[in-house]
Biopython code that builds the backbone (N, CA, C, O; Angstrom):
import numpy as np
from Bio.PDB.StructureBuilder import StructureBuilder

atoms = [
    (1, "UNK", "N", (-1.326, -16.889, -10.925)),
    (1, "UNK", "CA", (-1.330, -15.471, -10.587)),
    (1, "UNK", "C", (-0.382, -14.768, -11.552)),
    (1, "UNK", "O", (0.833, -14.958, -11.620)),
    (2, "UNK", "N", (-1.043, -14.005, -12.221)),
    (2, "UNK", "CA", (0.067, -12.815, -12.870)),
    (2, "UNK", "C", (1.004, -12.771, -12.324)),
    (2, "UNK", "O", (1.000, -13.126, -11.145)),
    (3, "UNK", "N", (2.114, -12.353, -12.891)),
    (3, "UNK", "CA", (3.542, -11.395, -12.037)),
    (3, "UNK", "C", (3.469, -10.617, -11.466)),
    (3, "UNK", "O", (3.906, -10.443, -10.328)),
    (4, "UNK", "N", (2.331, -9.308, -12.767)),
    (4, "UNK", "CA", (2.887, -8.244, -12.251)),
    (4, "UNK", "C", (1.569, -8.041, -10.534)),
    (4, "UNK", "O", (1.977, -7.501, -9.506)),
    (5, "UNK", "N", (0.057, -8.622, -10.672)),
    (5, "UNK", "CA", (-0.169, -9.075, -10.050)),
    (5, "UNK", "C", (0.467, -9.443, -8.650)),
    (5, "UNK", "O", (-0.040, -8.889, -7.674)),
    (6, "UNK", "N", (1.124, -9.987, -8.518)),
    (6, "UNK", "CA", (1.956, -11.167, -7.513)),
    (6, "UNK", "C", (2.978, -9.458, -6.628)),
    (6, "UNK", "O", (2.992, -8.933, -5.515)),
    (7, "UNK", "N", (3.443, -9.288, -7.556)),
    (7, "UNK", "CA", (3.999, -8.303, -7.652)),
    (7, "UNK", "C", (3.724, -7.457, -6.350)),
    (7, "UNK", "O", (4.295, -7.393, -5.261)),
    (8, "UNK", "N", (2.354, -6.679, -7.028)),
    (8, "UNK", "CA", (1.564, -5.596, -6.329)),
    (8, "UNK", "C", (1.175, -6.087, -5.019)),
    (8, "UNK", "O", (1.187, -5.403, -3.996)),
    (9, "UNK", "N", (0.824, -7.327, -5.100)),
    (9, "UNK", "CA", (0.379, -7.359, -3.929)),
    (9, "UNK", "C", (1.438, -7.818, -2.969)),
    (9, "UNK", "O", (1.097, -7.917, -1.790)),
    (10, "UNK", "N", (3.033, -8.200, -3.398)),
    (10, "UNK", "CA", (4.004, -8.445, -2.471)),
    (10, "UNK", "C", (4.765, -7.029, -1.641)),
    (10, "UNK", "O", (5.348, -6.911, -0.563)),
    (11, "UNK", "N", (4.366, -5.926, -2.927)),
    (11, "UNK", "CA", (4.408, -4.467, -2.222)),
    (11, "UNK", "C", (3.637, -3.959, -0.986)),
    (11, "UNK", "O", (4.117, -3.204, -0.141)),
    (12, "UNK", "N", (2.437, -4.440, -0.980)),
    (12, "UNK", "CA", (1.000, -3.437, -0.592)),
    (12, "UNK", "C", (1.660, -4.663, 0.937)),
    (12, "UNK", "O", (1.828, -4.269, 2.091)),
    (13, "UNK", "N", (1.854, -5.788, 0.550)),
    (13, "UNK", "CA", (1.982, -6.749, 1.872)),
    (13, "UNK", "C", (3.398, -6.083, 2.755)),
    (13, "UNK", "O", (3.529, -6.017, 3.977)),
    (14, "UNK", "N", (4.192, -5.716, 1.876)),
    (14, "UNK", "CA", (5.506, -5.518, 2.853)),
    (14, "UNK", "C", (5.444, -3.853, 3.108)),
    (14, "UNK", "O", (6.518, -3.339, 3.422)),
    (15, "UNK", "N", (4.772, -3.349, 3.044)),
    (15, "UNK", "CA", (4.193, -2.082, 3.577)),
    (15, "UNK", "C", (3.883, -1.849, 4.765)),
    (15, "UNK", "O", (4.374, -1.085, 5.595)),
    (16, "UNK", "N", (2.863, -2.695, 4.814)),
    (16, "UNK", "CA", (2.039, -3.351, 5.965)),
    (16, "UNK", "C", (2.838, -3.910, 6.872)),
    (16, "UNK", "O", (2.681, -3.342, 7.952)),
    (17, "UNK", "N", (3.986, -5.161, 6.943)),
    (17, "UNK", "CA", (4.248, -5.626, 7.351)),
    (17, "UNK", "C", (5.516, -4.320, 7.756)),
    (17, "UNK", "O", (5.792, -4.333, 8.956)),
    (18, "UNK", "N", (6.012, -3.623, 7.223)),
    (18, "UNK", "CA", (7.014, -2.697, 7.681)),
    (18, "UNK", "C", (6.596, -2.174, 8.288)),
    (18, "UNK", "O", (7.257, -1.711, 9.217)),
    (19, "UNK", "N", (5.108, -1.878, 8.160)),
    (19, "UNK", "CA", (4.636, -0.518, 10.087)),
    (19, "UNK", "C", (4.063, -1.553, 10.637)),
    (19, "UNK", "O", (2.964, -1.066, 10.903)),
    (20, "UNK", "N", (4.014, -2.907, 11.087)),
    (20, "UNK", "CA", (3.752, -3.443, 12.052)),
    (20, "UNK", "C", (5.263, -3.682, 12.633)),
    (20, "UNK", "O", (5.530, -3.425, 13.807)),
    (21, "UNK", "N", (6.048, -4.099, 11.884)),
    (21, "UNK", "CA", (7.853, -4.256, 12.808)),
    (21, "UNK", "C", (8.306, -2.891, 13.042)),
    (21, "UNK", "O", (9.325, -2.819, 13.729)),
    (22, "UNK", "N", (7.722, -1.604, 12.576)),
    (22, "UNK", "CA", (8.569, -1.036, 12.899)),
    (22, "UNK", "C", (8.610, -0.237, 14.615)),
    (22, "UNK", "O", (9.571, 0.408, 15.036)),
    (23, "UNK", "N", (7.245, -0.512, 15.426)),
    (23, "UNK", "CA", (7.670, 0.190, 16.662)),
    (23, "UNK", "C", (7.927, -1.428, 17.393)),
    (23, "UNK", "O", (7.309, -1.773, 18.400)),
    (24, "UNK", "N", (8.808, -2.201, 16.783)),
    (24, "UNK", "CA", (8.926, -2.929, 17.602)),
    (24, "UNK", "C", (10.672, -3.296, 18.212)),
    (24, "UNK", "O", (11.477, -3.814, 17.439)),
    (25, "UNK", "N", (10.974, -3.022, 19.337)),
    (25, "UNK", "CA", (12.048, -2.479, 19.988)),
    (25, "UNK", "C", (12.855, -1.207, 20.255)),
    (25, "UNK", "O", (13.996, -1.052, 20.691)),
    (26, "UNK", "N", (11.826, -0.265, 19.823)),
    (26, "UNK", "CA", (12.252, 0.976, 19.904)),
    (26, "UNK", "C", (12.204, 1.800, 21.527)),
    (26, "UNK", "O", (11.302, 1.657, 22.352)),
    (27, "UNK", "N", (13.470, 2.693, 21.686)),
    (27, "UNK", "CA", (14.083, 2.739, 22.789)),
    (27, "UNK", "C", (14.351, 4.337, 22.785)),
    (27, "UNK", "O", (15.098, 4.787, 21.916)),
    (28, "UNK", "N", (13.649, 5.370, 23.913)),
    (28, "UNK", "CA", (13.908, 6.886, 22.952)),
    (28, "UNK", "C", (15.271, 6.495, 23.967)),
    (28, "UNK", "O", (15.796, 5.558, 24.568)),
    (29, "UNK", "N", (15.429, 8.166, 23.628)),
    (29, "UNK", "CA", (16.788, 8.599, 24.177)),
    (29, "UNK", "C", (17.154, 8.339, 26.079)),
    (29, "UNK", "O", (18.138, 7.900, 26.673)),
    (30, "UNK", "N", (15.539, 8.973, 26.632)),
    (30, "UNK", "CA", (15.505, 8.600, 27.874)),
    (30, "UNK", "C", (15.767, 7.335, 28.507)),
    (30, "UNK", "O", (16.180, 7.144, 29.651)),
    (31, "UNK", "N", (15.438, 6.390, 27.506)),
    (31, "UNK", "CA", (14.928, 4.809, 27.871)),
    (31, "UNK", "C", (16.353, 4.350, 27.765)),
    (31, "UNK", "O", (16.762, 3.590, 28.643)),
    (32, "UNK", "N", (16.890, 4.594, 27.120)),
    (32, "UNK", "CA", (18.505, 4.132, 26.206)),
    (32, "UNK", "C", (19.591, 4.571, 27.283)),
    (32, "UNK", "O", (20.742, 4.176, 27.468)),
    (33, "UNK", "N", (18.794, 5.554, 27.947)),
    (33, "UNK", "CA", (20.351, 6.140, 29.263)),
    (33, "UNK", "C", (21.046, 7.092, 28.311)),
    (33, "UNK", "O", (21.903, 7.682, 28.969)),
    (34, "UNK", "N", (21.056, 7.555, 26.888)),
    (34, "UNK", "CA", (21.786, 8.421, 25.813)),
    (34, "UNK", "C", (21.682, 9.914, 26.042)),
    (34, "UNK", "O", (20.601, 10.488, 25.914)),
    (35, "UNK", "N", (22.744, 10.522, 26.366)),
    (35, "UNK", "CA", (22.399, 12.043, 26.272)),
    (35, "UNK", "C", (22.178, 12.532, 24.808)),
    (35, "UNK", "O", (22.775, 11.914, 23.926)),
    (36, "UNK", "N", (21.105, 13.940, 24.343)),
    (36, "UNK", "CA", (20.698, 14.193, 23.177)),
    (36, "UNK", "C", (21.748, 15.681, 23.288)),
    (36, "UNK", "O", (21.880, 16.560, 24.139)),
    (37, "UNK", "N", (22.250, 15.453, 22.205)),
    (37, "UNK", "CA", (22.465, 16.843, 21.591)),
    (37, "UNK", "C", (21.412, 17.734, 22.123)),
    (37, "UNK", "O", (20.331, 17.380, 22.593)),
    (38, "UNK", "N", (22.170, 19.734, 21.900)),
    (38, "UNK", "CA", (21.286, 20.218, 21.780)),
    (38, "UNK", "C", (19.992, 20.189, 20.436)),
    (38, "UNK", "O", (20.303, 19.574, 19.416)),
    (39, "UNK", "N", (18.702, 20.804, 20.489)),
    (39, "UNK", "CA", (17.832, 20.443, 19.435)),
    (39, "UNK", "C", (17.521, 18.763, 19.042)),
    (39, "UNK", "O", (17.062, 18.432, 17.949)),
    (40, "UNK", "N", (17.777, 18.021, 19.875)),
    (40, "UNK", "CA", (17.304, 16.263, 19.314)),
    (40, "UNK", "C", (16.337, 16.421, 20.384)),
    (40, "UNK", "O", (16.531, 16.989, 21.458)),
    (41, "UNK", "N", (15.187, 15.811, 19.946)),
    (41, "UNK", "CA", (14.050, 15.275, 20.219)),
    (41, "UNK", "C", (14.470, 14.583, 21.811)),
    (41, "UNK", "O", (15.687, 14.445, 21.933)),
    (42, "UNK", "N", (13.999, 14.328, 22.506)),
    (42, "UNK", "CA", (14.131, 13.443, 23.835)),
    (42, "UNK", "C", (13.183, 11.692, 23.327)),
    (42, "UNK", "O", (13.350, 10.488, 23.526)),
    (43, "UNK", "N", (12.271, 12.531, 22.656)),
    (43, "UNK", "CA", (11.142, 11.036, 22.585)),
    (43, "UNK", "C", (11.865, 10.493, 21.565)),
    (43, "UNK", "O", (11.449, 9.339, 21.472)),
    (44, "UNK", "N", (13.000, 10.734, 20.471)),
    (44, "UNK", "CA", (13.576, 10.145, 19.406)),
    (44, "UNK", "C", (13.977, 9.015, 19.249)),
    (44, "UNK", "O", (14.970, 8.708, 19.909)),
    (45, "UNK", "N", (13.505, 8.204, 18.532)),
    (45, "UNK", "CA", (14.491, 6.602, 18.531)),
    (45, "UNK", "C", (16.004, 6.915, 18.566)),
    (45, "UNK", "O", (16.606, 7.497, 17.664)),
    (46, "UNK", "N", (16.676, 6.345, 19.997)),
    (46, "UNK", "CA", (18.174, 6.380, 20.051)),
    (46, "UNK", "C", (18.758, 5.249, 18.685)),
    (46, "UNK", "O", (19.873, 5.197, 18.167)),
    (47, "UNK", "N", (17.735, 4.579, 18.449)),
    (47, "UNK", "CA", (18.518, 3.725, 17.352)),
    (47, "UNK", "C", (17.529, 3.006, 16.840)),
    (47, "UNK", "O", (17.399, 1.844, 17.224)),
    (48, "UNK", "N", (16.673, 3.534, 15.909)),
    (48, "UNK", "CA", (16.060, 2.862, 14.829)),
    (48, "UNK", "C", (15.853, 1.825, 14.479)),
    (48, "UNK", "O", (14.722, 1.383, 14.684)),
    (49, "UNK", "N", (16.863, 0.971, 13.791)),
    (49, "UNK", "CA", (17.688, -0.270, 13.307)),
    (49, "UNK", "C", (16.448, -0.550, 11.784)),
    (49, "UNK", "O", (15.860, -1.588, 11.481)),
    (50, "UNK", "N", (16.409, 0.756, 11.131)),
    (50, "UNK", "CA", (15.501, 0.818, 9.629)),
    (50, "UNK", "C", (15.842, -0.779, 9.026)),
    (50, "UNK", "O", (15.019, -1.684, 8.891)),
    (51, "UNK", "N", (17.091, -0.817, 8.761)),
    (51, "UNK", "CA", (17.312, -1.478, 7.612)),
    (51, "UNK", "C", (17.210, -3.101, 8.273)),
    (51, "UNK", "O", (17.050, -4.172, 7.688)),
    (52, "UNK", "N", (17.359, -2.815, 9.622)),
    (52, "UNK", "CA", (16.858, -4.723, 10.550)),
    (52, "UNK", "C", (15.278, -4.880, 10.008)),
    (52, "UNK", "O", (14.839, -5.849, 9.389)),
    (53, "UNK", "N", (14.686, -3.918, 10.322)),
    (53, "UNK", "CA", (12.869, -3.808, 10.512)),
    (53, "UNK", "C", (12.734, -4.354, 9.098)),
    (53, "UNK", "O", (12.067, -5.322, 8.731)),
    (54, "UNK", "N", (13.682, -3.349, 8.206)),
    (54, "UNK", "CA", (13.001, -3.578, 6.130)),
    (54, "UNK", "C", (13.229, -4.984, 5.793)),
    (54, "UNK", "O", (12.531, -5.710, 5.085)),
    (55, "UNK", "N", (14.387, -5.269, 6.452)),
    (55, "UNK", "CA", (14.787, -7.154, 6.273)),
    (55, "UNK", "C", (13.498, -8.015, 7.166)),
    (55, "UNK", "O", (13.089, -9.058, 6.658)),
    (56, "UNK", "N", (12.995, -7.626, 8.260)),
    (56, "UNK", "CA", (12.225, -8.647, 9.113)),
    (56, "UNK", "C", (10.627, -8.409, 8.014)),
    (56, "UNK", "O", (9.882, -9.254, 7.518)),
    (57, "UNK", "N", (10.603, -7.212, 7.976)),
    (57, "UNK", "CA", (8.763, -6.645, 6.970)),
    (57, "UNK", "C", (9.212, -7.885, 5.357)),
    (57, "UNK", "O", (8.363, -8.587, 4.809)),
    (58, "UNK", "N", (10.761, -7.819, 4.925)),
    (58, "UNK", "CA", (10.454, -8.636, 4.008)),
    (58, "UNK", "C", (9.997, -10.020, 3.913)),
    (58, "UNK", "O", (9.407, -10.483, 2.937)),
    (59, "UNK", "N", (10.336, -10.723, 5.095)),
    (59, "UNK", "CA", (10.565, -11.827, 5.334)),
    (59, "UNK", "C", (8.531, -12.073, 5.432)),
    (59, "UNK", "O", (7.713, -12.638, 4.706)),
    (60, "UNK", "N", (8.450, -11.314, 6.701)),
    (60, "UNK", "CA", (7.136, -11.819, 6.777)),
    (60, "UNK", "C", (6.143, -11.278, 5.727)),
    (60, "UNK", "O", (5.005, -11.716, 5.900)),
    (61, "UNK", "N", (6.283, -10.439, 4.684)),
    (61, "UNK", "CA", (5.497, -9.820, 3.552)),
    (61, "UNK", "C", (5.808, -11.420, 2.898)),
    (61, "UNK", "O", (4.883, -12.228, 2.814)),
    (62, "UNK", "N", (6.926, -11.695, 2.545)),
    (62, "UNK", "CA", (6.813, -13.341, 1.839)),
    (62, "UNK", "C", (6.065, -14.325, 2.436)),
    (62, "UNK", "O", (5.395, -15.114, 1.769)),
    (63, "UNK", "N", (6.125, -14.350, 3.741)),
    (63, "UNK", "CA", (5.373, -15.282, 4.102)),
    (63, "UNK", "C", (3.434, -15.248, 3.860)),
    (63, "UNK", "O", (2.554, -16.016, 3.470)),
    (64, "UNK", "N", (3.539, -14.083, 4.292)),
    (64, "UNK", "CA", (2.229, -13.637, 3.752)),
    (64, "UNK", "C", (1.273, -13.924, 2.369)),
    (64, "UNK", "O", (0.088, -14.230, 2.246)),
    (65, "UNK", "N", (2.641, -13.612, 1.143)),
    (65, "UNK", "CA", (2.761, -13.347, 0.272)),
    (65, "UNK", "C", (2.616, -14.651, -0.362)),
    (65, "UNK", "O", (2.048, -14.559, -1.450)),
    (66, "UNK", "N", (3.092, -16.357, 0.113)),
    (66, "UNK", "CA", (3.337, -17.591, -0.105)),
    (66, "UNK", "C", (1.373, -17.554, 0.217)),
    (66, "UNK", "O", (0.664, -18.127, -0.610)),
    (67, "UNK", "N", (0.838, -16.987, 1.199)),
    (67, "UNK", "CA", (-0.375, -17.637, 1.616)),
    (67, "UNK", "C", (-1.290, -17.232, 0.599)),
    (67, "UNK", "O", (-2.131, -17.951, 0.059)),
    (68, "UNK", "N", (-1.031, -15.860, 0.348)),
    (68, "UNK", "CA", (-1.677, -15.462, -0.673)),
    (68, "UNK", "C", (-1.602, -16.363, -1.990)),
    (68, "UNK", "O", (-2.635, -16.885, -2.410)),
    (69, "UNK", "N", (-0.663, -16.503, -2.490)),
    (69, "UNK", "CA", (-0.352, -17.020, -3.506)),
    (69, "UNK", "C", (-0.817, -18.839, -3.504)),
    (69, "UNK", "O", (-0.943, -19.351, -4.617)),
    (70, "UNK", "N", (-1.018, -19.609, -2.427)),
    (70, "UNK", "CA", (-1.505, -20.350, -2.411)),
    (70, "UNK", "C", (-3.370, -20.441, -2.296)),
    (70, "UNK", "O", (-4.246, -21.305, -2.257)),
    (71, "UNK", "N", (-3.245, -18.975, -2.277)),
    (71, "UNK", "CA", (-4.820, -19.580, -1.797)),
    (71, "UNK", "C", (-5.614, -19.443, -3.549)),
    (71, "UNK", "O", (-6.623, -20.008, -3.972)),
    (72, "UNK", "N", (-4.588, -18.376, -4.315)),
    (72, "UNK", "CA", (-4.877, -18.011, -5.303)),
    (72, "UNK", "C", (-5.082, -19.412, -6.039)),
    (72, "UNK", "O", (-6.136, -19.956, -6.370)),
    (73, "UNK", "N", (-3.620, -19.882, -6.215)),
    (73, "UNK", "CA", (-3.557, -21.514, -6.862)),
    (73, "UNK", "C", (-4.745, -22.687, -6.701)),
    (73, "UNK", "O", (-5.120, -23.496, -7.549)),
    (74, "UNK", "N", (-5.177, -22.516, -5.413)),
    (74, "UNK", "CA", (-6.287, -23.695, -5.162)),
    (74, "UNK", "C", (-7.515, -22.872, -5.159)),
    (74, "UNK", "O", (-8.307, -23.072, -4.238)),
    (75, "UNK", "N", (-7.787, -21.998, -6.029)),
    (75, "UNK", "CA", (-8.881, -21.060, -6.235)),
    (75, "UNK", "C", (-9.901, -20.545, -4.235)),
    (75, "UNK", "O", (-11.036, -20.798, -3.829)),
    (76, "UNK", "N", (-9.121, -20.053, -3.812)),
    (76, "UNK", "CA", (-10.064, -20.014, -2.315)),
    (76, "UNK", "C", (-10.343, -18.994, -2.582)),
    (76, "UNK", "O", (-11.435, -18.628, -2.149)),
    (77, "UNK", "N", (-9.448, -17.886, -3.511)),
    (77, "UNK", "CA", (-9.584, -16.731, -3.602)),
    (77, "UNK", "C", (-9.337, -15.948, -5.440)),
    (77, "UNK", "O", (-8.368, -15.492, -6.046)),
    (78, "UNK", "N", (-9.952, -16.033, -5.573)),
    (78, "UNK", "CA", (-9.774, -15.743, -7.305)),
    (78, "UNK", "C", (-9.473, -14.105, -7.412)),
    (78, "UNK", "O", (-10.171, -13.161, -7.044)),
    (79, "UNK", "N", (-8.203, -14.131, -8.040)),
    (79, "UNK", "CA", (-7.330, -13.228, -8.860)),
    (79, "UNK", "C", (-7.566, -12.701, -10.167)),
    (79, "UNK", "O", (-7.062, -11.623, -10.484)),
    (80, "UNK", "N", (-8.181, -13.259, -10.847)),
    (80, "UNK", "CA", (-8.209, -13.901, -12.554)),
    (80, "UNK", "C", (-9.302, -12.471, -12.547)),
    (80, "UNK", "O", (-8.952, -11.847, -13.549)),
    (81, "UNK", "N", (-10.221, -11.849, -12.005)),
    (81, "UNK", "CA", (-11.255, -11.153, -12.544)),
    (81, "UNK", "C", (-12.713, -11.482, -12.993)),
    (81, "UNK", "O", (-13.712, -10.804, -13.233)),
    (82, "UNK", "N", (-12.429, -12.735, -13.004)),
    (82, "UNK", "CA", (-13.761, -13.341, -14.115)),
    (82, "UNK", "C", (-15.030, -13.909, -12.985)),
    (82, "UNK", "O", (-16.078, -14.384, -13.422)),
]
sb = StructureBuilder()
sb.init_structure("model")
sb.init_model(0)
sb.init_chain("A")
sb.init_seg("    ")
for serial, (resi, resn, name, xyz) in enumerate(atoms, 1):
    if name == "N":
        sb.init_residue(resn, " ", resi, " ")
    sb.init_atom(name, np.array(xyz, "f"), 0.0, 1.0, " ", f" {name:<3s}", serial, name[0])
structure = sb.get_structure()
């Protein structure tokens, strides 16, 4: 598999994999017991945790990304164009 190849498709995978983790443990303000400022949203994530979700989307975009890349190697799925 190409790099830059390998590449693109380790992007397009952890994309994907970032909006599947990301409504996962999310808690609005109501749910959390948190009082909102005036002007904050009520339905708002009391706490996000972006940068937990971007670490978990990477992990499984690699894993993904290993299957891909194996299936490429034992030709199941051809990359090459030809």
């Amino acid at each position: 598999m190409d790099p830059l190849i390998g590449a693109g498709i380790y992007l397009i995978l952890w994309w994907v994999a970032f909006f599947i983790v990301l409504p996962v443990g999310v808690r609005n303000h109501d749910e959390a017991g948190v009082e909102t400022a005036p002007g904050v949203e009520r339905a708002a994530p009391a706490k996000p945790m972006i940068w937990i979700k971007a670490i978990w989307a990477a992990g499984l975009a690699f894993v993904l990304w290993l299957g891909v890349f194996f299936a490429a190697q034992y030709d199941l799925i051809n990359l090459r164009g030809t």
